[in-house]
Short mmCIF file of the C-alpha atoms (twelve columns), coordinates in Angstrom:
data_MODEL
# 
_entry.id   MODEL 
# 
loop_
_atom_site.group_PDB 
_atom_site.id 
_atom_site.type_symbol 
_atom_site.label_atom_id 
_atom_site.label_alt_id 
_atom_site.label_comp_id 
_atom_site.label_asym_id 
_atom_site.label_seq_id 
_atom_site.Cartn_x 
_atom_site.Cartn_y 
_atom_site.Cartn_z 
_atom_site.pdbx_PDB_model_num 
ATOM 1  C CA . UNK A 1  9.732   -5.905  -2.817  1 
ATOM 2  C CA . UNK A 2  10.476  -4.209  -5.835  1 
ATOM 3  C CA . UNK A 3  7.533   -2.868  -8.375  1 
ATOM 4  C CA . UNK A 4  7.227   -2.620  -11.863 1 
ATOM 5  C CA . UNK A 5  4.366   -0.271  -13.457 1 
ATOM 6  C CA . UNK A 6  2.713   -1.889  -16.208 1 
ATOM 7  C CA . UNK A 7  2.235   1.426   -17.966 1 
ATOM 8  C CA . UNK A 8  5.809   1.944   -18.347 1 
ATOM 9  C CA . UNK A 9  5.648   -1.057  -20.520 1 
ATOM 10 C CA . UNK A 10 4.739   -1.862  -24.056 1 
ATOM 11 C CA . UNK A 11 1.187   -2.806  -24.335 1 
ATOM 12 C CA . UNK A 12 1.777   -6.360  -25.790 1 
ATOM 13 C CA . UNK A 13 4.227   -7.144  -22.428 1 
ATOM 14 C CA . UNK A 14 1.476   -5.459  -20.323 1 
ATOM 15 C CA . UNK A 15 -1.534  -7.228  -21.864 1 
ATOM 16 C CA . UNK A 16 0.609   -10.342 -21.307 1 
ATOM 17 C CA . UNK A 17 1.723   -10.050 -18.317 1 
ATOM 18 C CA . UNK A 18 -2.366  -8.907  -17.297 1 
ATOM 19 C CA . UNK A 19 -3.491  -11.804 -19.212 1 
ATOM 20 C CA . UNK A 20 -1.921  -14.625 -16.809 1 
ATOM 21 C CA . UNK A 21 -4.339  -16.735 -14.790 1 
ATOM 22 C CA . UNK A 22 -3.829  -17.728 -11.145 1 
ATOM 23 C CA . UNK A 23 -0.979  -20.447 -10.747 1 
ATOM 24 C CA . UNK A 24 0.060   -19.940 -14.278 1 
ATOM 25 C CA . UNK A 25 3.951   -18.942 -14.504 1 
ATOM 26 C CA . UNK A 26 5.952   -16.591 -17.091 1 
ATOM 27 C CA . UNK A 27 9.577   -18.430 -18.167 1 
ATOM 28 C CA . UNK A 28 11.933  -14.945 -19.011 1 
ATOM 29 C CA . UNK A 29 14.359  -16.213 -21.115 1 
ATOM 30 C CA . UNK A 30 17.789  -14.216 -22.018 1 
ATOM 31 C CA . UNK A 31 20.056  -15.485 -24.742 1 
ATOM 32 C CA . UNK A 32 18.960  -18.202 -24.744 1 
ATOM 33 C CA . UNK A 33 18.542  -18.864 -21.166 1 
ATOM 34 C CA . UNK A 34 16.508  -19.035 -18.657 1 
ATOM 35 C CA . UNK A 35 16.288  -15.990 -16.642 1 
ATOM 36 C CA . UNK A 36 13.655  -16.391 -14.379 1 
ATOM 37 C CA . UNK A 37 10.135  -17.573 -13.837 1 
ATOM 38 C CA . UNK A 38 6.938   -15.183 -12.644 1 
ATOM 39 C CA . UNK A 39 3.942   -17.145 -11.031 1 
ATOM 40 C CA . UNK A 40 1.159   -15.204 -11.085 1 
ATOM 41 C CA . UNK A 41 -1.038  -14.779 -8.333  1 
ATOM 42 C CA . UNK A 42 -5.352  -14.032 -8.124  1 
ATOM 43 C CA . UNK A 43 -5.558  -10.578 -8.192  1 
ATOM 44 C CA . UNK A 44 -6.691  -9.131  -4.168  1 
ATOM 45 C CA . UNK A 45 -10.323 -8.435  -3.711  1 
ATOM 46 C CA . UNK A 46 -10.834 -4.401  -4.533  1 
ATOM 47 C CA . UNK A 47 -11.098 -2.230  -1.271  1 
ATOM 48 C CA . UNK A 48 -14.690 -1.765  -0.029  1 
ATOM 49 C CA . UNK A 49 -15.900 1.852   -1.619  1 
ATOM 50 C CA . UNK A 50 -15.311 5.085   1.031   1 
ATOM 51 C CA . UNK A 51 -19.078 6.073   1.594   1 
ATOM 52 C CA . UNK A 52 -20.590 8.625   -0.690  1 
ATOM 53 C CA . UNK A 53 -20.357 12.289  0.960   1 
ATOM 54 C CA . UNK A 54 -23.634 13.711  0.841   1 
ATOM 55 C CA . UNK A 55 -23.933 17.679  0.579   1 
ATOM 56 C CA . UNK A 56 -25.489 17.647  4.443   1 
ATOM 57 C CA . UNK A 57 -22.651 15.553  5.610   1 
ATOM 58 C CA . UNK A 58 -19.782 17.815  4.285   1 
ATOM 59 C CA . UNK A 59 -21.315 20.658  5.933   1 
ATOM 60 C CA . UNK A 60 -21.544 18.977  8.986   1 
ATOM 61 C CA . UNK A 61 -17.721 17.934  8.919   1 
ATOM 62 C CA . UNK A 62 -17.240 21.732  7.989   1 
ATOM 63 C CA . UNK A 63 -18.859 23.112  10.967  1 
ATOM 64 C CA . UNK A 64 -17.251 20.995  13.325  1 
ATOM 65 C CA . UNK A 65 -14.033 22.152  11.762  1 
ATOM 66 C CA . UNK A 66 -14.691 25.908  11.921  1 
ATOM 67 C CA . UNK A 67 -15.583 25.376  15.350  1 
ATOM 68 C CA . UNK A 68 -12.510 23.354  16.221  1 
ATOM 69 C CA . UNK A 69 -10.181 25.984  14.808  1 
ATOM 70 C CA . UNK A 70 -12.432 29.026  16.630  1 
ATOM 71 C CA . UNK A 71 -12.011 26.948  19.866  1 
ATOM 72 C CA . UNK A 72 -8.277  26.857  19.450  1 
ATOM 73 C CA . UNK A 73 -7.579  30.573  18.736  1 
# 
């Protein structure tokens, strides 16, 4: 698949390319031709947040490593 970053782009191509609903397609056109056709897609559903590290957690994590690496040497 190949991948195109939108912030290598103008902003009017980016907001328009951005701005297309589900199911609604993009003609490129080329002298006067058609050059292709995009059909845009529903954006996926974000990725459920990593849990918040709380300052008692990170030490705990830390321990366990110290001791890991002491066990090892």
């Amino acid at each position: 698949m190949k991948r195109l970053d939108l912030d290598d782009l103008p902003p009017k191509l980016a907001a328009l390319l951005t701005g297309l609903e589900a199911g609604e397609e993009l003609l490129l056109v080329q002298n006067g031709g058609v050059a292709g056709r995009l059909t845009a897609m529903a954006r996926p559903a974000p990725e459920a947040e990593a849990e918040e590290v709380t300052p008692e957690r990170a030490s705990e994590v830390f321990e366990l490593f110290r001791a890991s690496i002491e066990d090892e040497f």
